[in-house]
N, C-alpha and C positions, 0 to 999 in steps of 0.2 A: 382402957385404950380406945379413944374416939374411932368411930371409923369413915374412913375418907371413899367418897362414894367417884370414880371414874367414868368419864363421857364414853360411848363405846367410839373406838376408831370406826371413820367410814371412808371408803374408797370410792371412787368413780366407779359406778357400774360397765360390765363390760359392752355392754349397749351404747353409752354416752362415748366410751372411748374409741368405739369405732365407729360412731358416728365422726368423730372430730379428725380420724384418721382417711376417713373415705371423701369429709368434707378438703381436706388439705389436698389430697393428692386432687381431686377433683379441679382444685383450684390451680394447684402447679401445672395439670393437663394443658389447663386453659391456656395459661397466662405463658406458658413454654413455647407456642409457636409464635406469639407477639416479640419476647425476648428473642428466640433464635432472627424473627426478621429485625428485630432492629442492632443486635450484636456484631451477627454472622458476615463477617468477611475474609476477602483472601486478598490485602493489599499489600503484603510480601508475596507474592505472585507476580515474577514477569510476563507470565504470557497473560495474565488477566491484565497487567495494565498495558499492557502491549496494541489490544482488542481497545480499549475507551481510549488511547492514544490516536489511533487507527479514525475510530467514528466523531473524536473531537473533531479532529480536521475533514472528514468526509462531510459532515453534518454542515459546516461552514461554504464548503464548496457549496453544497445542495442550496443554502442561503444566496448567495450570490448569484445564481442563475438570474437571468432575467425571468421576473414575475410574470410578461404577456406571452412566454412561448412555451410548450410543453418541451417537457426536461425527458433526458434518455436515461436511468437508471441502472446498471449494472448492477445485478445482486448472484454473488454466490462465497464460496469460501476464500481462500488464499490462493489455489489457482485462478480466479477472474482477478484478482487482486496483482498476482505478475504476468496472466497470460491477457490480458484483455486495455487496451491502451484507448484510456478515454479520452486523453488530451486530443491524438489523433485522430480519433472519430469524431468530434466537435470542432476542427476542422475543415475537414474533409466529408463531411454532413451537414453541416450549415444550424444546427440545433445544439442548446444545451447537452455536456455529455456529463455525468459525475458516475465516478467508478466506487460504487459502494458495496463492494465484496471483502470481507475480514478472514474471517475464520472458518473453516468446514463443521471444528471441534463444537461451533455452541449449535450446530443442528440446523434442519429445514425449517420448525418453526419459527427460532427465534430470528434466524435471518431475516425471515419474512416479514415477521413484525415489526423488525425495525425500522426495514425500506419505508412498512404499511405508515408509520408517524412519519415519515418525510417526504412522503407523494402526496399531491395535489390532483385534484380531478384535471382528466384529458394529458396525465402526462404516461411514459412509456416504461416498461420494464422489460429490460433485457434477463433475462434468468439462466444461468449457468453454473447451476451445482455440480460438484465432484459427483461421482458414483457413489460413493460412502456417505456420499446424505440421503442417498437411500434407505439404509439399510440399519441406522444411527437409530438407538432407541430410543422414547418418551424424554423432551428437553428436561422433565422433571426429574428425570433420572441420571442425566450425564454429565460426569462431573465435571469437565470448566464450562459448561454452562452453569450448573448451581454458583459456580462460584463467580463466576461475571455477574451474572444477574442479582447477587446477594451482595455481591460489592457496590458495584455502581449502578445498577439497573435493578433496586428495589420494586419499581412499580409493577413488574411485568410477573411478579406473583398474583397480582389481581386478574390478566389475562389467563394463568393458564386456570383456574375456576378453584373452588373452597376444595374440591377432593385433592387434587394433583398438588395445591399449594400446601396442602396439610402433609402431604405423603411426604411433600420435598422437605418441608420444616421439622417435622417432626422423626426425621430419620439421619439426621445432623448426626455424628460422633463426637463424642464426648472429646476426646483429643482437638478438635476444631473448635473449641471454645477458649481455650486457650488460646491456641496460634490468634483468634480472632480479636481476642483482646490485646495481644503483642502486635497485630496490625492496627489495632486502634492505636496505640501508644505511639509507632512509629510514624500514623500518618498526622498526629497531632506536633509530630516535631519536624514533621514535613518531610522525614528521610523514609517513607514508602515507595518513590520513584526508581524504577527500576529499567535503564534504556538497555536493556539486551547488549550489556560488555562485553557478550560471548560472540556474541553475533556478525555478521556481517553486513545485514542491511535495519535502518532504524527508519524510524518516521521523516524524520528530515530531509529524505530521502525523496520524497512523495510528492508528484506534480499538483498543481491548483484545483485539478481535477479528480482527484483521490487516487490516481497509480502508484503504485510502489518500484522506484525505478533501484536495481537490483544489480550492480556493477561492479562483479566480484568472483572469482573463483575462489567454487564451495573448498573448504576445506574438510568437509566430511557427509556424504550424500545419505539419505534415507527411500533408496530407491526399494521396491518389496521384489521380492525371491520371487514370488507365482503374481504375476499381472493379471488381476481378474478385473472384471467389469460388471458390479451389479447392479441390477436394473430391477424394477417394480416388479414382484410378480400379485402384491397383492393393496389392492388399489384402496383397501381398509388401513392401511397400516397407518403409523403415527406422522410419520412424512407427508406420506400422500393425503391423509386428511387435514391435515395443515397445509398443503398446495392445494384441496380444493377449495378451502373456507375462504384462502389469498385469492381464489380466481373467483369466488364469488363476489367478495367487498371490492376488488379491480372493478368488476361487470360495471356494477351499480357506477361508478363514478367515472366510467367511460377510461378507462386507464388501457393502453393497448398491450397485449402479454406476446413478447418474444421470447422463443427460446433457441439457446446454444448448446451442444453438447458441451463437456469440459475439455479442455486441451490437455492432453494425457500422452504418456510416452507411449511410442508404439511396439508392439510384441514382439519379441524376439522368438524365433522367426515369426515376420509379420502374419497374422490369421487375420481372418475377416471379424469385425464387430457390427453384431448384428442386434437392435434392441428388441426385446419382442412385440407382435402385435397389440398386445393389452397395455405396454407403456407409451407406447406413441398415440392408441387412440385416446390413452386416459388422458393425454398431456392435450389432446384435439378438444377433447370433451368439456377441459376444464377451458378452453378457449384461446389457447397458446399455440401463435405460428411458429411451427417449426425450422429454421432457417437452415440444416445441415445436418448431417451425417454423423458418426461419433467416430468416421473412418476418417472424416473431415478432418478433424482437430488432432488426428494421432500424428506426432510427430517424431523421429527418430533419436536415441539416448542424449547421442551430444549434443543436442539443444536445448536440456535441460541442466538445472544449477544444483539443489540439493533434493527434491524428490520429486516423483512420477508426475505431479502439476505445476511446479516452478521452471517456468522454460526462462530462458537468455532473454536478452533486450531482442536481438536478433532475430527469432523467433516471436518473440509478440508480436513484432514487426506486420510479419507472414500472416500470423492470426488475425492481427486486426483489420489489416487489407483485406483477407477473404472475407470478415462482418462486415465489413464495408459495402463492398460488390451485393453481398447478398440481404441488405437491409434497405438499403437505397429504393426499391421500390414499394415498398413497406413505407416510407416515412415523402413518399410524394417525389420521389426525385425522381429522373429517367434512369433504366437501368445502363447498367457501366458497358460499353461495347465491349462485342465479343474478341475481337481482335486488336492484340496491343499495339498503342501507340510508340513506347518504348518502354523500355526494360531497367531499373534503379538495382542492381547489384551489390550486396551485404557480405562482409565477410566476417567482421569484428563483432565476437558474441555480445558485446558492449557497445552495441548500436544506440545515438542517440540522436533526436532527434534535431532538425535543422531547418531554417528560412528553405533552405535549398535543397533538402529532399524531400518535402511534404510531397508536392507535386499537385499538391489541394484544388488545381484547375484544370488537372487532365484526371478525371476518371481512367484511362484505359494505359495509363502506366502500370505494371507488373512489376515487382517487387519478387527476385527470387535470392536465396542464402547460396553466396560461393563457396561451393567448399576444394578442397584439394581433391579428393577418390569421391565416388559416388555414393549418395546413400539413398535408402528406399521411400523417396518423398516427394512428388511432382513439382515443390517448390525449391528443390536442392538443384544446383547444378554445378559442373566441372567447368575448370579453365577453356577445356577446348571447345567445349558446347556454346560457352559463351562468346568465345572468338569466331562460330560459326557463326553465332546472329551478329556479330557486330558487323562481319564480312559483307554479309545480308541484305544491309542497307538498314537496318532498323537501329534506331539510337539507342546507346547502353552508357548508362552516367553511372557511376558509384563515385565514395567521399572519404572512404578510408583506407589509410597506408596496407594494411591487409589485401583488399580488393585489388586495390596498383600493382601488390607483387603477383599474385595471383595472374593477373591478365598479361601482365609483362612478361611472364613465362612462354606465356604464347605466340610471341611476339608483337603484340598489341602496344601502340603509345596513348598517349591521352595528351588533352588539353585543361585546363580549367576555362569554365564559361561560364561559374560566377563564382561571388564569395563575399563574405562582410569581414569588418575588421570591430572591434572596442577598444576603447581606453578607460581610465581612471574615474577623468572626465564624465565622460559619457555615462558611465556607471552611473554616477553622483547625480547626473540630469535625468534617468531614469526612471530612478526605486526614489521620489523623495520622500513617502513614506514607510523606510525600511531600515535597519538594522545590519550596519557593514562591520564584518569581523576580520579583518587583515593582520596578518602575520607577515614579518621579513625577519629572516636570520643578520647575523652583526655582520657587516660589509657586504652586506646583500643589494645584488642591483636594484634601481629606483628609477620608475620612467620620469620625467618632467613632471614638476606640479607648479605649473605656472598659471594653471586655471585658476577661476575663483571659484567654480562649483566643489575643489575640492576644500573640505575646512583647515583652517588655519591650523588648530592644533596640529593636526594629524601630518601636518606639511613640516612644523616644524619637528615633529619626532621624527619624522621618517628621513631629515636630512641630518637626524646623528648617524653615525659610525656603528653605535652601539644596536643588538638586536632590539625588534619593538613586535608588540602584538598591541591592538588596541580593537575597542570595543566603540563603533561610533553610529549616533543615531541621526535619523532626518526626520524632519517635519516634524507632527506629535509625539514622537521617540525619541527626537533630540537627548542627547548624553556623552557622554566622553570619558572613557574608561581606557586609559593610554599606559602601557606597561612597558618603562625602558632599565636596562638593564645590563651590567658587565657580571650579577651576582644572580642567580635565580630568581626569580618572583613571577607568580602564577597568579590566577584569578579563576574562581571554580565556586558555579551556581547556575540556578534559573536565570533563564532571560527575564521572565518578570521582576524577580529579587534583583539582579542588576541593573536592570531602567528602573526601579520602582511603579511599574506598571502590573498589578495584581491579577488585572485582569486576562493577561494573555496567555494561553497556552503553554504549559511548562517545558519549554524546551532547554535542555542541558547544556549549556555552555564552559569549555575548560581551557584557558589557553596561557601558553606561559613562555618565559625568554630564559636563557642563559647562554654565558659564551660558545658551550658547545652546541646545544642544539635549541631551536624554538618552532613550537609547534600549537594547532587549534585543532580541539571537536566539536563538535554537533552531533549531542548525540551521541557519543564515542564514533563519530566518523570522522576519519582524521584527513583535514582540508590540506595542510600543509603536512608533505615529506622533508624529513629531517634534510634531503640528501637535494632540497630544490634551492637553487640561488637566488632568485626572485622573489618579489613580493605578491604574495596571494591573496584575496579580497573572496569572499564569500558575503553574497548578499542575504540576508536572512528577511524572511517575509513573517513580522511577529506574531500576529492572528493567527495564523493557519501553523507556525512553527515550520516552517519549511523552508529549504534552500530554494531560491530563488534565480539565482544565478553564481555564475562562481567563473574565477580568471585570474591567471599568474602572468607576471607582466617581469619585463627585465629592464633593461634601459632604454627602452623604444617606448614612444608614446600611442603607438597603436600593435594591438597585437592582431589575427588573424580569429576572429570569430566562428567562421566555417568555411568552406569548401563544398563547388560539387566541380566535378572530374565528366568531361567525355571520353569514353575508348574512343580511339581510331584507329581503322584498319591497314598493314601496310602497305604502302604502294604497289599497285600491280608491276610484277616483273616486265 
């Protein structure tokens, strides 16, 4: 029997095998925080797109400044975002204003950063963080910053340095890989746009100048049980190291540093807020005028909307008036007289701005909120206080039906001594580069359109019977998107997808007809009430994604723009 000679079997020594096992994992170390940055997003995240929604449009603002004067910048969370009114400090200051406060949630530094890429040497920064950007820990750690910043703001991993960006990448959860690839998926089919359905104020919302104008009662507040206020105590922390490194790269490029407390509800029962020594000089140090008090800004519950930094229009009002008075000698102007010329009185927490109450040429108009009882706040005051000054001799104007009853209580009349009116027309000669979304319900009144500024189509839909909504452009937006109808039909998309203009700002447009009701959003903000007769025209400003103007018109060819009101006192007996 031959015999048959076998190879011996051989294996990988255990040497070779953990080399190749130590070399793998060595390589997945590597190559893991590249993948997490280029994977890692949260674009099913409304408040993440909520934030790049926010800084689209602020960014644009900042652009549009005039290049030869220094710009006033506004930087802090979501309170300076509805307590701090830049339109009317740009006004009433004579200098570029842009209001670029978002979020408290993505932290001190990254705020800071972002202002730091959109200021130019010799322009100004106003600073007005919440309390709780104090106190907010390492951006590398707090999660909808990771998550803003790894969605749309990739670069700003190279800022925070090789340690802090490894810490953040490499401490990802494994369940975030997934969602992230489900936001891949959905932003490729372009349905990741999420305008806050739930909400009551969207981007559309928001002046030229990046305010967030906010015209709604909340329907559910986030006020906090124990009102604290905290302040620096330790001038190392991640915050305040981040505010000094900001006042240093400022220094260098002559940048001027303001600071505001934040506008915060005031304590029930009112206590004194007091900041300590070591945060006021740290804030000296780092080279920041302080303009106010933090007792300054407290203002009392019902002036605010849904939490402890969202006050009324009403209140911003107040706020911005008192930066005013106290920045004015800061920025070269003469300071505002101590004694008022007259008194502009507020009643309607949904104050909004007008030709006729700027007052933009008297500095020493006062601006106080009327209320019915008294509340704890030197800019509140009562009917009958009011009809004391009016009695007085000193002039007292207000412009809203609120204000009128208020004072007519007291037996106060008024006069109007001024006011503007629009039309259709006029509209159309306006905005010629802008985007008009009008709604009329079916036998809805129609002013005249016997102009030629307005377009033909939209003249001939709007003299059927039947409801119309239509979608009409001017100038390089030119389009016509006309929806008539005895049977439903809607139209529901981007403004860019609709004009076929890619490049604009994605603002949401929905608007639709049927016999019973027709109605438009922006944004889910609904221009047209089921229950209005008239035809309503929303001007849309496409760049910036922003309402622009807006007016419901009935059978008259001019309607009543604004109003302002003089008290007058009664005749002496």
């Amino acid at each position: 029997m031959a015999r048959v000679l076998l190879e011996p079997l051989t294996t990988p020594s255990s040497p070779t095998f953990a080399r190749t096992f130590l070399l793998t994992a060595a390589l997945c170390t590597i190559i893991l925080p590249f993948a997490t940055w280029a994977v890692r997003n949260d674009y099913n995240n409304p408040d993440v797109f909520w934030i790049q929604s926010l800084y689209q449009r602020k960014e644009i603002a900042a652009r549009r400044a005039p290049p030869d004067q220094p710009r006033l910048f506004i930087v802090g969370g979501s309170g300076a975002l509805f307590g701090v009114d830049a339109e009317l400090m740009e006004k009433k200051l004579h200098c570029p204003v842009i209001n670029f406060a978002t979020h408290a949630g993505l932290g001190m530094e990254y705020l800071l950063d972002r202002a730091r890429r959109a200021l130019r040497p010799g322009d100004r920064v106003l600073l007005c963080p919440e309390y709780g950007l104090w106190i907010q820990p390492d951006t590398a750690r707090d999660e909808l910053a990771v998550s803003y910043i790894s969605t749309y703001d990739k670069s700003f991993y190279a800022h925070m340095g090789l340690g802090r960006a490894a810490a953040a990448l490499y401490s990802v959860p494994l369940a975030d890989y997934a969602a992230s690839f489900n936001g891949l998926w959905t932003r490729l089919r372009n349905h990741h746009h999420h305008f806050r359905a739930t909400s009551n104020y969207n981007v559309a919302m928001m002046s030229p100048n990046g305010d967030l104008r906010a015209y709604f009662t909340p329907r559910r507040t986030m006020f906090s049980a124990d009102l604290t206020y905290p302040f620096i105590t330790d001038t190392q922390s991640p915050p305040a190291s981040a505010l000094r490194r900001f006042a240093d790269w400022a220094r260098d490029r002559h940048i001027q540093l303001l600071f505001s407390w934040p506008n915060t509800r005031l304590p029930n029962p009112p206590t004194p807020i007091d900041p300590p020594p070591i945060m006021t000089d740290f804030l000296r140090d780092c080279g920041f005028i302080i303009l106010d008090t933090p007792a300054d800004n407290a203002y009392p519950k019902p002036w605010f909307l849904d939490s402890d930094h969202h006050t009324n229009a009403a209140c911003r009002r107040l706020r911005t008036e008192a930066l005013i008075r106290r920045l004015r000698p800061h920025l070269g102007l003469p300071p505002a007289p101590d004694q008022p010329s007259a008194f502009f009185f507020i009643a309607d927490p949904n104050h909004r701005l007008t030709p006729g109450n700027l007052f933009d040429d008297d500095p020493a108009v006062r601006v106080k909120y009327l209320t019915p009882t008294p509340l704890p706040h030197p800019d509140a005051i009562t009917p009958s206080t009011a009809a004391e000054i009016c009695r007085s001799g000193t002039p007292v104007y207000f412009d809203d039906p609120a204000a009128a009853q208020l004072l007519s209580s007291t037996g106060l009349t008024s006069t109007e001594i001024a006011g503007g009116t629009t039309s259709l027309a006029a509209l159309f000669r306006a905005y010629p580069r802008h985007v008009f979304l009008l709604v009329r319900p079916a036998a809805g009144k129609t002013p005249p359109l016997t102009d030629p500024s307005i377009p033909a189509a939209l003249v001939a839909a709007l003299q059927s019977p039947r409801p119309c909504a239509a979608l009409i452009g001017t100038g390089p937006y030119a389009a016509e998107k006309i929806l008539l109808g005895d049977r439903r039909a809607s139209l529901h998309g981007e403004l860019a997808d609709l004009l076929h203009r890619p490049a604009l700002l994605p603002t949401e447009i929905q608007f639709s007809t049927s016999p019973s009701a027709t109605h438009a959003l922006v944004d889910n903000y609904e221009l047209h009430p089921t229950n209005s007769p008239g035809l309503t025209v929303a001007v849309l400003e496409p760049e910036q994604g922003i309402i622009a103007d807006y007016a419901t018109f009935t059978d008259s060819p001019q309607i009543p723009a604004w109003h302002l009101y003089q008290a007058l006192p009664p005749p002496p007996r």
